[in-house]
N, C-alpha and C positions, 0 to 999 in steps of 0.2 A: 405131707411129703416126707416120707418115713424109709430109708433104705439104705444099707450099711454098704451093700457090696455096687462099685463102678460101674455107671452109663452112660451108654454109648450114644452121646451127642455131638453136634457140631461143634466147637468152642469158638465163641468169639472174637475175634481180634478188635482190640479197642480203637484202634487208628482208622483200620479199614473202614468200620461201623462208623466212624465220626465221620469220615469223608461221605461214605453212602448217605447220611443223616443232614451231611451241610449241602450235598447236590439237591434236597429236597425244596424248592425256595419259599418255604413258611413262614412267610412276613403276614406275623399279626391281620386280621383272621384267618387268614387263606393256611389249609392243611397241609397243600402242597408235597401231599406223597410222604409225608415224614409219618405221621400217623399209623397211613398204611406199614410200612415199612418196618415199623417199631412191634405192629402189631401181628406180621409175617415171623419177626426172628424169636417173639416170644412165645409163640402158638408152635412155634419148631421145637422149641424147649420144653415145650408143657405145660405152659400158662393157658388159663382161662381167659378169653380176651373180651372185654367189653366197651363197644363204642356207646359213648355219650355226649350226642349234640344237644346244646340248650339254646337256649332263644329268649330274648327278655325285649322290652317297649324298648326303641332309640337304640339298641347297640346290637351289632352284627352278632348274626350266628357264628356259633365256637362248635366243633368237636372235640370233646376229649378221650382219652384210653384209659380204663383200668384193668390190670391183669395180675390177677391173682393166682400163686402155685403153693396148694396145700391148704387144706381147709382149719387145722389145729392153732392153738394158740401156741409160743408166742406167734404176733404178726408181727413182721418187721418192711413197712415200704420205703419203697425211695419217691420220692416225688420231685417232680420237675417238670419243664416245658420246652417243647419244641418250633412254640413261634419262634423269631427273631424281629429285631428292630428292623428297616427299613435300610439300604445298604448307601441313601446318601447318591453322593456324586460317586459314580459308577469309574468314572475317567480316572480321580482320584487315587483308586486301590494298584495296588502291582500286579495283581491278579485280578479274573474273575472272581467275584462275590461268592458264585457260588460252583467256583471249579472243584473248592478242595487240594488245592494243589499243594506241597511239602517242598520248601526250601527254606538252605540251611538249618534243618531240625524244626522247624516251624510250620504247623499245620494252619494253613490261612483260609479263611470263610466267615462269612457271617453266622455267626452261632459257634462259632469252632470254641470259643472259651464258656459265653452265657446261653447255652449250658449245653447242646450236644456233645462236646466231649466229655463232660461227667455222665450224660447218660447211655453213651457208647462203652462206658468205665465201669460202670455199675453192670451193664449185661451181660457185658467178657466177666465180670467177676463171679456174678448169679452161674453163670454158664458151666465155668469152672466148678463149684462147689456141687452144681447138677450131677458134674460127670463125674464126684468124687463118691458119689451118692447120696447125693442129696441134705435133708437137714431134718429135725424136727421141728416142724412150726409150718408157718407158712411167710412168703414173703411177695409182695406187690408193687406192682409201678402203677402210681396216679400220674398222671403222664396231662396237662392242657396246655391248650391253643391260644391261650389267656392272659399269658402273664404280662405279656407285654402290652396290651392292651386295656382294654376297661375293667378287665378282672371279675367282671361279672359273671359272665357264663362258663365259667373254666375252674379251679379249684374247690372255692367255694361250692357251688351246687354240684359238684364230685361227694362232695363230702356227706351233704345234705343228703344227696342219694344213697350212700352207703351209712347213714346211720338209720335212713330209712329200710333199707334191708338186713341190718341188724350187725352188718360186718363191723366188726372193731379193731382198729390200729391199735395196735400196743408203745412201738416205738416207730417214727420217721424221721431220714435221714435227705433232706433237700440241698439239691448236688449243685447250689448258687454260685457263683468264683468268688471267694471269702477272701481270697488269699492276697495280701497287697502287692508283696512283691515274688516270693517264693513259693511256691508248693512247699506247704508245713507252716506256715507263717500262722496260720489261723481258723478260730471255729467259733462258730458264731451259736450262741448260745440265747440270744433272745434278740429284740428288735425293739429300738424307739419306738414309741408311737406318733400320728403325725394327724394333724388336722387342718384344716383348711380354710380361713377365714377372707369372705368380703364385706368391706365398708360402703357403706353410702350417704356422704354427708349432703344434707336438704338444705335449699336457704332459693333463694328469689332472684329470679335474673335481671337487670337492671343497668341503665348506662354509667359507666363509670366515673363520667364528672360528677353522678346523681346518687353517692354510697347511701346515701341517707333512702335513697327509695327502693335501695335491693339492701339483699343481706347473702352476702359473700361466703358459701358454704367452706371456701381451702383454708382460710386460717382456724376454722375449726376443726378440719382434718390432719393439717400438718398438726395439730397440738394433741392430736389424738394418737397417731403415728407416733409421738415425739414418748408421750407417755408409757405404749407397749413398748416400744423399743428400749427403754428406762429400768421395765420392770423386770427386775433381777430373778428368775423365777427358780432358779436351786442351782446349788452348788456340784449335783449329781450324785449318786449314790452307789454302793461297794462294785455292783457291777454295770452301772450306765455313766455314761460322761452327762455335764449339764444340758438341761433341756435348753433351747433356744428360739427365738420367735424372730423369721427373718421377712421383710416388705419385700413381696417381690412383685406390685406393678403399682404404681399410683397413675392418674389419668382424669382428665378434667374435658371434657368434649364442648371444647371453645376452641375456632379457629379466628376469630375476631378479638381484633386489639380492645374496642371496646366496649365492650361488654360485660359486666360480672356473670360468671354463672351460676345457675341454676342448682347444682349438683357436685360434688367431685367423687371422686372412688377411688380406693385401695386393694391390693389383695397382699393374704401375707401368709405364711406357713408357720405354725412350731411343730417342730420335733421334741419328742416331751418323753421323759423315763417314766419310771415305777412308783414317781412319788407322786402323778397327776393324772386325771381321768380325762376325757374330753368335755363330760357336763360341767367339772369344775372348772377348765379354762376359759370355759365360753362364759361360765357366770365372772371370773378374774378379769376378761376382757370388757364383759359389758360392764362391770363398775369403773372400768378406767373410761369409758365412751359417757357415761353416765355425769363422770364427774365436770367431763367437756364442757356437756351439752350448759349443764348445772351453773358453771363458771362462765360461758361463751354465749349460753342462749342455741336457738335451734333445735336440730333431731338430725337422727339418721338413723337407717338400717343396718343390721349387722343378719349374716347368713354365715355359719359356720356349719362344714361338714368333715366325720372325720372319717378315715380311711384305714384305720387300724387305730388298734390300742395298744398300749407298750405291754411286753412279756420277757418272762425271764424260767428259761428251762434250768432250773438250779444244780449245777454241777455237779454227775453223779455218775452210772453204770455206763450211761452210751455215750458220752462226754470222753471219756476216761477212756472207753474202745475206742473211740477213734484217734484222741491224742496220742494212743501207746502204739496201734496200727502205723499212725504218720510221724512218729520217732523212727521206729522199727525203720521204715522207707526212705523218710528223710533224712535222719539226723538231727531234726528240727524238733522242739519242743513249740508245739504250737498256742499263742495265747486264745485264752477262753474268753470272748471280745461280744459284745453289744452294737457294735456301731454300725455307721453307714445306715442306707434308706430304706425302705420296707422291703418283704417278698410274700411270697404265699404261705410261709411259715405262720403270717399272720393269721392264717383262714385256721392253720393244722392244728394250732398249739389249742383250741377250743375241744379238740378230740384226743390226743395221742400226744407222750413226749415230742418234743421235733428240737433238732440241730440241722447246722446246713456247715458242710465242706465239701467245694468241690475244684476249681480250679483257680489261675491269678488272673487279678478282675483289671489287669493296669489297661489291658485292650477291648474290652467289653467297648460294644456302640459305637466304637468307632471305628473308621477306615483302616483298611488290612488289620482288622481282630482275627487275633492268632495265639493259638495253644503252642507251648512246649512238646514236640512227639514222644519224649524222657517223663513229662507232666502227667500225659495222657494214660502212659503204659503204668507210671508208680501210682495214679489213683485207681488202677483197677486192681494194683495191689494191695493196697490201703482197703478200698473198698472190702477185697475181699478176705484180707486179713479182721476186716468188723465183722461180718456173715459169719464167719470161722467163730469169731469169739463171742457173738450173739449166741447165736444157738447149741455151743458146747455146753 
């Protein structure tokens, strides 16, 4: 994509595009016209467009988009998605979910902040830089249907397919709502990693006047709970907060007074930085269930699975364009921040630098989720002020 002198294309308006984009109703899996759409205003522009639905055992078919302009290195993609969560009690909202409507400066929709308005921001910006004459390099949208979902068929196996055709990312920029309370507040530079644990503590069901003739599986679970929950697993590191391990179900499947049971069960999550892998937690775990068992008698099962592993993009070239981009805009010196839950940066950061800024995350998921119209229009100039300083 190589050309000094000014073309004649459409320019995108970033508002307009997010409304077009949030009337699509793309609620995890369903495409719901957004796809198309995405893949209509980039093929106007000169993008190559490629649709790619996957398919896996147990989880719905996904569509994804990748669209590529310029075959040269650098590559610079934006990546994102245009499902949405589910819009809930419909009664609930001031609006239609998915009118799109603008009151009081506030663009209201499902998807309007996570994330169609970064990816309507990002267009109007590409778009611009098109009609300036374009850039040297090249630049892409990995665009799925996934994120909000099982995550299987959507990023991830984007990826896999494009290193199977030899395309390589150099830098990606995923357009997440980072930002807590301001546009400029923030830019996320790497991700916890997070893994998934269930318990199963074993013992014998038996009548309760009769302890001597069962064996009570909960006071070996409560002491097992009692011990993860104990263990102090770091203090955090220069750029992650401490890891943490939270219980989020215990459950005993007895509706009878007396009876002991059989069985009880736990589930529990850590979020975990850069100083822990998921093999070593699960081996950290099972010495604490080990010691239970050891001291209490019994067994149980443990199943852990993890869902990402923690990363850290180390603050450098395209960290530093976008902080200087979203001063320029905001006035805001944005911190360079780790936190919060996973995205598909986790899948990226295996291929290609990745950071993620895009909009404030305070309405993400919930009822009348709503962008700033002032948010919308300064992140396609941020956006485009990074494309500017990328490729000069």
């Amino acid at each position: 994509m190589e050309n000094d002198a000014p073309i004649s294309v459409s320019l995108l308006d970033p508002v307009a595009f997010a409304q077009d984009l949030i009337r699509c109703p793309s609620v995890t899996p369903a495409e719901g016209g957004a796809l198309d759409l995405l893949e209509e205003r980039l093929s106007e522009l000169g993008f190559t467009c490629t649709r790619l639905p996957f398919s896996d055992t147990d989880t719905p078919d996904v569509d994804n988009l990748y669209a590529r302009l310029g075959t040269q290195a650098p590559h610079f993609c934006f990546a994102g998605h245009t499902d949405v969560v589910p819009v809930g009690d419909a009664k609930a909202w001031s609006v239609d979910p998915f009118e799109a409507a603008i009151k009081d400066g506030l663009l209201l929709g499902r998807g309007a902040t996570d994330m169609k308005g970064s990816i309507a921001a990002f267009a109007a910006a590409v778009s611009r830089l098109i009609a300036k004459g374009g850039v040297k390099g090249s630049i892409s949208f990995l665009i799925t249907g996934d994120e909000e979902g099982p995550a299987i068929n959507g990023t991830r196996k984007v990826l896999e397919w494009l290193d199977a055709q030899g395309d390589v990312i150099d830098d990606c920029l995923v357009g997440e709502p980072t930002n807590p309370q301001a546009l400029g507040d923030m830019i996320k530079i790497g991700r916890r990693g997070s893994t998934n644990g269930w318990i199963t503590a074993r013992g014998a069901q038996g009548h309760v006047a009769y302890p001597h003739l069962a064996d009570n599986p909960t006071p070996r679970l409560v002491a097992m709970l009692q011990r993860l929950t104990s263990d102090h697993l770091d203090d955090g590191t220069e750029h992650f907060q401490p890891s943490n391990l939270e219980i989020t179900q215990v459950s005993v499947d007895n509706e009878a007074t007396n009876v002991i049971p059989a069985e009880a069960k736990a589930r529990f999550n850590i979020r975990f930085n850069d100083l822990h892998t998921p093999e070593v937690l699960e081996a950290r775990v099972r010495t604490h269930l080990d010691a239970v068992t050891s001291e209490m008698g019994g067994t149980y099962e443990l199943n852990m699975i993890a869902s990402g592993d923690a990363f850290l993009t180390a603050p450098g070239r395209l960290s530093t364009l976008i902080a200087d981009a979203t001063t320029k805009a905001t006035g805001r010196t944005p911190e360079l921040s780790t936190s919060g839950g996973t995205s598909d940066a986790r899948f990226i950061k295996n291929y290609a630098r990745v950071v993620e800024f895009g909009l404030v995350s305070q309405s993400m998921h919930k009822v009348d989720e709503h962008a700033r119209v002032d948010d919308i229009n300064a992140l396609a100039d941020i956006y485009e002020t990074v494309l500017g300083g990328y490729f000069s």
